[in-house]
C-alpha positions in Angstrom: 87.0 40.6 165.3 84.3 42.3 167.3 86.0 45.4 169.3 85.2 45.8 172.4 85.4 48.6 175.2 84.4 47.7 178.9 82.7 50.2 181.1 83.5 50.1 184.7 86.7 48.3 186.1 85.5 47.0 189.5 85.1 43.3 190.1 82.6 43.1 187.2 84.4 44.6 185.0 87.4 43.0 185.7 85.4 39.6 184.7 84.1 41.1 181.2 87.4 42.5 180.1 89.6 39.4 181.1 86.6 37.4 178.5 86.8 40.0 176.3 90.6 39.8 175.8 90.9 36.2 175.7 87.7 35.4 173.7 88.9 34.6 170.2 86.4 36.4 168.2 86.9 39.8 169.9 89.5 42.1 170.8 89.5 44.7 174.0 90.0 48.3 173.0 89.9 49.7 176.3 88.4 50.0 179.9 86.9 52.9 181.2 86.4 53.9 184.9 86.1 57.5 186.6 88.4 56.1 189.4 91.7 56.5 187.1 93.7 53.9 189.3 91.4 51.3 188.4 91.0 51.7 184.7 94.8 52.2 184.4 95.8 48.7 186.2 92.9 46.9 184.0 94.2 48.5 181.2 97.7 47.6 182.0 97.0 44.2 182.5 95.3 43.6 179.2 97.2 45.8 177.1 94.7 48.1 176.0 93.4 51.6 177.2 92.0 53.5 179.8 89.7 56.5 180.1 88.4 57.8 182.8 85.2 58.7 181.2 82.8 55.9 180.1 81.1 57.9 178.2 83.8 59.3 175.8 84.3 55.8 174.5 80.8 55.5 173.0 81.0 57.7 170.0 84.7 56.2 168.9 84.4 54.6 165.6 86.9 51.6 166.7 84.5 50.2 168.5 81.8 48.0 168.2 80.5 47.2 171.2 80.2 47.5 175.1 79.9 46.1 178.0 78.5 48.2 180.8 79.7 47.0 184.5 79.0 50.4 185.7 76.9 51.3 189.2 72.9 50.5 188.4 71.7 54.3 188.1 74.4 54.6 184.9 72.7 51.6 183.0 70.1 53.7 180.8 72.0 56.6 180.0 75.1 54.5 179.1 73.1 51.6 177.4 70.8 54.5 175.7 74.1 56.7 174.5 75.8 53.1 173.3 72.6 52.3 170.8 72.2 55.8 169.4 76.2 55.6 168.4 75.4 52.0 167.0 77.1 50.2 169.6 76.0 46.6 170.5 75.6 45.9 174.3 76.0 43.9 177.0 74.9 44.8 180.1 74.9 44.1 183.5 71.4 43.3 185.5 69.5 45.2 186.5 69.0 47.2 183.8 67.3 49.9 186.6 66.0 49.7 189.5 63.0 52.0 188.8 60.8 50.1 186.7 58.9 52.6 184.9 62.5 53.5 183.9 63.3 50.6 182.3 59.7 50.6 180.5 60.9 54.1 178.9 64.1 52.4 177.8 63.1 49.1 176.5 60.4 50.6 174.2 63.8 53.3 173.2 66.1 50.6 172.7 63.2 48.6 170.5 62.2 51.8 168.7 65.8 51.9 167.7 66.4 48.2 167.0 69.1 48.5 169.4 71.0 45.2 170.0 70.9 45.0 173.8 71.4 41.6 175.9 71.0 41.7 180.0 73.9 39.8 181.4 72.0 37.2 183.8 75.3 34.6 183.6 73.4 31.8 185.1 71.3 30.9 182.1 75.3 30.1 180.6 76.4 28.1 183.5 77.4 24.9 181.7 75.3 22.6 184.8 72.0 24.9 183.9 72.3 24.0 180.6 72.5 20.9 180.7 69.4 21.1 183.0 67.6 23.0 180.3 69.0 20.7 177.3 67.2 17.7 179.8 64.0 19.0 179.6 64.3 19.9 176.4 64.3 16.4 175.1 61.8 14.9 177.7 63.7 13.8 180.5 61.4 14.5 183.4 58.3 14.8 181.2 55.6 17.9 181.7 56.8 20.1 184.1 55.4 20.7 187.7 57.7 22.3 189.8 61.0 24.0 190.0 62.8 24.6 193.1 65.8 26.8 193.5 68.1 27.7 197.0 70.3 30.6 196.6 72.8 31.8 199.6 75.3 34.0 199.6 78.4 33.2 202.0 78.6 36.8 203.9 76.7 39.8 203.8 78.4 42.2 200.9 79.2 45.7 202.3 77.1 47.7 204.3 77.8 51.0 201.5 76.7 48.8 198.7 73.5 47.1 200.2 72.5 50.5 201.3 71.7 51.5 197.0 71.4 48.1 195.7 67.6 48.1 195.9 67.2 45.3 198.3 67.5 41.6 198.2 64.7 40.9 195.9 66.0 43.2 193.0 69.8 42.9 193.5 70.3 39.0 194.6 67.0 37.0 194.0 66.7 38.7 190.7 69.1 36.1 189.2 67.0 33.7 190.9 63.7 35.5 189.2 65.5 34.6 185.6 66.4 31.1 186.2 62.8 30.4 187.2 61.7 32.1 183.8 63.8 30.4 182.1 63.3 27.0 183.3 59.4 27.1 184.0 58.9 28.0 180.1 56.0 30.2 181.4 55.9 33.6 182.6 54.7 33.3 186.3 51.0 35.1 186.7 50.8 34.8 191.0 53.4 36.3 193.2 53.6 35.6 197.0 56.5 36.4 199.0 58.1 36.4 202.8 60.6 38.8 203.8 62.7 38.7 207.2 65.6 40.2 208.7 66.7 37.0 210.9 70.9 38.2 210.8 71.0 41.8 210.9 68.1 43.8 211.7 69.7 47.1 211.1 68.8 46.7 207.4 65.9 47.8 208.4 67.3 51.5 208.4 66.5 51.0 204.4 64.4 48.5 203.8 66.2 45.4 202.8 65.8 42.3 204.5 68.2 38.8 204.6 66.2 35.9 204.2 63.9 35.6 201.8 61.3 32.9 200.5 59.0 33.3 196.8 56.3 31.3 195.5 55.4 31.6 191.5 52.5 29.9 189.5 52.2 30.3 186.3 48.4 30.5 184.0 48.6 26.7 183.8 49.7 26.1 187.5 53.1 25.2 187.1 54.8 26.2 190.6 58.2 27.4 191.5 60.2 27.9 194.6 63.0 30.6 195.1 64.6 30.6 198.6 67.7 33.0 199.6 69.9 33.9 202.3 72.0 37.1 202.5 74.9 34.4 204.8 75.2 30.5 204.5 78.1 29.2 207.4 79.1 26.8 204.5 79.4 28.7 201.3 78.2 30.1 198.6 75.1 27.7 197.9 73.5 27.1 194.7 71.2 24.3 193.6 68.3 24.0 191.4 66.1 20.9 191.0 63.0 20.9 188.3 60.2 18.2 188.8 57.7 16.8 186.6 55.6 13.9 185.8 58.5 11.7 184.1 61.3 12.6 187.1 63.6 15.1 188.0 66.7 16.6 187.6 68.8 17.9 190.6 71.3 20.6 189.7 73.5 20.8 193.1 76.7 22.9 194.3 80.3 22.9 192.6 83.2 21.8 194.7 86.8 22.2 193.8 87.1 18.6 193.2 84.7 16.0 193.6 87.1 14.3 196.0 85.5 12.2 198.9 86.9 10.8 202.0 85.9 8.2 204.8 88.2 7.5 207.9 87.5 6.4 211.5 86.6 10.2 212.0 84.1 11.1 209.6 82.2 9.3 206.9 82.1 11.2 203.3 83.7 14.3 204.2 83.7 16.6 200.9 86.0 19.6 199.7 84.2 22.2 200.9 82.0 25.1 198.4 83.4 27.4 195.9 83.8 30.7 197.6 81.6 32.9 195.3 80.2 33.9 192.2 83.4 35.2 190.9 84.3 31.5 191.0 81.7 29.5 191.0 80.0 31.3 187.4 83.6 31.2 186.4 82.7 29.3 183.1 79.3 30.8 182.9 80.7 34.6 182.4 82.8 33.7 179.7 80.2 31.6 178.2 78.0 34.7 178.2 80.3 36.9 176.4 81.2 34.3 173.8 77.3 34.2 172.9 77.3 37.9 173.1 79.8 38.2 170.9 78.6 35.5 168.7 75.1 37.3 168.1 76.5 40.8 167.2 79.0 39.0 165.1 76.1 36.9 162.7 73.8 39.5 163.5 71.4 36.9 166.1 68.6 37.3 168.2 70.4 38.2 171.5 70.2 35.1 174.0 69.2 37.5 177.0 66.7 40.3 175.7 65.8 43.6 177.8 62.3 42.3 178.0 63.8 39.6 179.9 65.5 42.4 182.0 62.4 43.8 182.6 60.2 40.6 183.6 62.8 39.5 185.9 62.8 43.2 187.6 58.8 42.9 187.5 58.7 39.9 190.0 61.0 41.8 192.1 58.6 44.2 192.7 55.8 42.0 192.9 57.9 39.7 195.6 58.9 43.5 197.6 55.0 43.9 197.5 54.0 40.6 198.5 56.5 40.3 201.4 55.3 43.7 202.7 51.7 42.8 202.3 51.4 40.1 203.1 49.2 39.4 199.6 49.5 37.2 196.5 50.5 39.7 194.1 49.1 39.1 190.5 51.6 40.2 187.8 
């Protein structure tokens, strides 16, 4: 029974400790957050503990690992402090938002033979791997393109926009995984366009709302990675990889798959999920159950802090291209 202690009880953390509870092969210890009330009703709910200092939790001996859900300029230090004390780790993208940063800590964590793994949920979403288990065996052939739409259904608030290091690091990030992931290639040519189309007051920081990315990869395989800070209709996700055998088209979740045809409308469907929080339902307890599976049989984490650190990589290089107006060559 791997013990676990989650760091941070905001929405996040709520996520992790509810899998970490439930998940059969683990067992939450407690919840940490310097904002007492919210560690204390997360604790409450679960039946475990609550500190109000993440921190103290990293040197107990009854536990065996973390999961950090923490704000983005905790993520070293905590992560850092966890592997020193022996601690496994999960957590939360980005690992920083400074990539020289995360440099310093990747080669710490590696010195160390920390066990770290970056919590990009999507690669668990049980659609995406079906996607990946597709090509896998052959289904569309050799790849040629992958193409992947990514819109939020509101803007999330202003205070948190304002230090999450802009669209390309904080939402298309996911985005830069998935194309990692599924273009089996590390992309070698960046170009990027940037607009503010919904609210050009983000410009006060630099962040932008609408955002489109081009990757290539040394043997030309292409990808396409558009995003929107609002979609009218939802929370949109679809993914669709090409190649010379076919293609496989990866498109939104509904509540039901429920259609309807009447004199007033023909196929009218149920209408988005809402958000992440529901739509990646499945894949963040996926996530944690591999997590917990690797530090349990001792595994090569499925989500590496390399993998962190690419994905953060062609963030920058997207910021640079957009602002440039240059193929950026990573």
């Amino acid at each position: 029974m791997l013990r676990v202690a989650v760091l941070g009880a905001g929405r996040i953390g709520r996520i992790h400790a509810a899998n970490a509870a439930l998940c059969r092969d683990s067992k939450l210890v407690a919840v940490a957050d310097p904002f007492g009330d919210n560690a204390a009703k997360l604790a409450a709910e679960w039946g475990c503990e609550a500190s109000l200092d993440p921190s103290a939790l990293l040197t107990r001996s009854d536990i065996d690992a973390v999961v950090i859900g923490t704000p983005t300029d905790t993520h070293v230090a905590l992560t850092l402090e966890a592997v020193r004390n022996g601690k496994a780790v999960l957590c939360e993208k980005p690992i920083d938002l400074d990539l020289r940063k995360v440099d310093e800590a990747v080669a710490e964590i590696e010195r160390l033979k920390g066990r770290v793994m970056v919590a990009f949920n999507r690669r668990f979403d049980p659609a995406a791997q079906a996607m990946r288990k597709g090509m896998d065996e052959g289904e569309i052939g050799d790849l040629r393109q992958v193409i992947i739409s990514s819109r939020d259904p509101d803007f999330a608030p202003r205070a948190y926009l304002e230090h999450s290091g802009g669209i390309f690091r904080d939402m298309t990030i996911h985005d830069f995984d998935m194309a990692r992931w599924l273009l089996g290639e590390e992309p070698v040519l960046v170009s990027a366009t940037a607009s503010r189309l919904i609210d050009p007051t983000l410009a006060e920081f630099g962040d932008f709302d609408t955002v489109m990315v081009n990757l290539q990869t040394a043997s030309g395989r292409q990808c396409h990675i558009n995003c929107c800070r609002t979609a009218a209709y939802g929370y949109d996700q679809r993914m669709e990889v090409f190649g010379s055998k076919g293609m496989l088209l990866n498109e939104n979740l509904r509540a039901t798959t429920l259609r309807r045809w009447s004199g007033g409308f023909t196929e009218a469907r149920e209408p988005l999920l809402n958000f992440f929080l529901e739509r990646y339902a499945d894949a963040y307890r996926i996530e944690f159950e591999q997590f917990c599976g690797a530090v349990r049989n001792n595994g090569e984490m499925p989500v590496t802090v390399r993998d962190g650190r690419q994905a953060l990589r062609l963030a920058d290089a997207a910021l640079e291209a957009a602002l440039s107006g240059k193929t950026v060559r990573v």
